[in-house]
C-alpha positions as CSV (number, residue, x, y, z in Angstrom):
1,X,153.1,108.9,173.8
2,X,152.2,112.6,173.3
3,X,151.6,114.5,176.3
4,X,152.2,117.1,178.6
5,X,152.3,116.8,182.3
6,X,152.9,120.1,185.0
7,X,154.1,120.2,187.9
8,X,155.1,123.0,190.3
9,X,151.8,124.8,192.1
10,X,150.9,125.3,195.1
11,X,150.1,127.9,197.9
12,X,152.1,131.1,198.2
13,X,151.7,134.2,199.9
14,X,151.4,136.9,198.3
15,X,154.3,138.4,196.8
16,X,156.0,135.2,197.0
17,X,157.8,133.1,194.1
18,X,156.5,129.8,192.2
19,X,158.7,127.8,189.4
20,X,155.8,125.8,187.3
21,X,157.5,123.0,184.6
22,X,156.0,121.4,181.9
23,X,157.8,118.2,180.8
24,X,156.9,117.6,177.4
25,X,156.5,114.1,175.8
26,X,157.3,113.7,172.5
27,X,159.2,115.5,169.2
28,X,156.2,117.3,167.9
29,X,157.0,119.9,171.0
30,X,160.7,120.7,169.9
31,X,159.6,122.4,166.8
32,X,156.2,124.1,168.2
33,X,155.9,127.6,170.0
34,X,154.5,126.5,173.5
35,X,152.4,128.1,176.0
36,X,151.3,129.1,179.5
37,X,147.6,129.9,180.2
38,X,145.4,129.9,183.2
39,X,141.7,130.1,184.2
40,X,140.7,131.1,187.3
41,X,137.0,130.2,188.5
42,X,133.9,132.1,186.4
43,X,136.7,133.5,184.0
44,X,137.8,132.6,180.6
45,X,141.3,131.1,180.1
46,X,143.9,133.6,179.2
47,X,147.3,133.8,177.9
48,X,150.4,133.9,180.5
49,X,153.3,133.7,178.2
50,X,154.6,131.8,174.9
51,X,158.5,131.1,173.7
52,X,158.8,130.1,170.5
53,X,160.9,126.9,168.9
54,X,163.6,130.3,168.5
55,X,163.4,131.4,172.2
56,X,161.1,134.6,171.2
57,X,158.8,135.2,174.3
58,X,155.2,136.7,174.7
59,X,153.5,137.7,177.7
60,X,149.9,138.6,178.6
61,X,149.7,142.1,180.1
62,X,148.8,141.3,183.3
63,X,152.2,139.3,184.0
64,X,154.8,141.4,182.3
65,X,157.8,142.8,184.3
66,X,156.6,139.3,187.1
67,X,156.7,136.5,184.9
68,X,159.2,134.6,182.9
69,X,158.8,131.5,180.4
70,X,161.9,129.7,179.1
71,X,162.2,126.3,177.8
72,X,165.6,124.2,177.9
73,X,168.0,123.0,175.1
74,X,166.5,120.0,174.4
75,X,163.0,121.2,174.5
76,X,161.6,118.9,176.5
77,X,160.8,121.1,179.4
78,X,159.2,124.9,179.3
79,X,159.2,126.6,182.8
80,X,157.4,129.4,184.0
81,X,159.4,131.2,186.8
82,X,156.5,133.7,188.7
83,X,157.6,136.6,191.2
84,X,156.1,139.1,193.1
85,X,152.6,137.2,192.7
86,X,149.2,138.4,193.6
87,X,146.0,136.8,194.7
88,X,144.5,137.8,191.2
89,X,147.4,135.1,190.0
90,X,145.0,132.4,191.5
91,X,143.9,130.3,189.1
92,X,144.3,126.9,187.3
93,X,147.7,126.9,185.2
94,X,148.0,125.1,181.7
95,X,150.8,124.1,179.7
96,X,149.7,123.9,175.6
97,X,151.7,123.3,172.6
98,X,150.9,121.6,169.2
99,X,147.3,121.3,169.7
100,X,148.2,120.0,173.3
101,X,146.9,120.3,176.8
102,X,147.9,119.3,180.2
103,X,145.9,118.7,182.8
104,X,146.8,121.7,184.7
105,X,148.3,122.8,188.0
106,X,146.8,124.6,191.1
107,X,148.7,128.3,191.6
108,X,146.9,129.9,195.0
109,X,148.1,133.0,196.3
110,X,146.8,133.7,199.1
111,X,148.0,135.1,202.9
């Protein structure tokens, strides 16, 4: 079965640390760039980050220098490691790949 499943949000205060995962089911994924995104409520969903099936990375402006995407060996899992998070980092986080969605995870930063 083809799917993608997150785990890893939560509250945090701000400035705080999160580690988001995204296990990924099935081959199709090894080969495919994946990605972060988020929507947060009344916005549109934008890009976090995206590594390649080479390791290259890509972040949305917003998160560069704070964010960092990786995915393992086997390619099963892409993480998302977030520091020094603001409230405007509340929102809805989804993990996409080869046409793909999860079903998101909650990410509230918030004192």
């Amino acid at each position: 079965q083809v799917q993608l499943v997150e785990s890893g949000g939560g509250l945090v205060q701000p400035g705080g640390s999160l580690r988001l995962s995204c296990a990924a089911s099935g081959a199709i994924f090894s080969w495919n760039d994946m990605g972060w995104y988020r929507q947060a409520p009344g916005k549109e969903r934008e890009l976090v980050a995206t590594i390649s099936s080479m390791g290259r990375t890509n972040y949305g402006d917003s998160v560069k220098g704070r964010f960092t995407i990786s995915r393992d060996k086997a390619k099963t899992t892409v993480n998302l490691q977030m520091n020094s998070l603001k409230p405007e980092d509340t929102a809805v986080y989804y993990c996409a790949g080869a046409g793909y969605w999860g079903q998101g995870t909650q990410v509230t930063v918030s004192s």
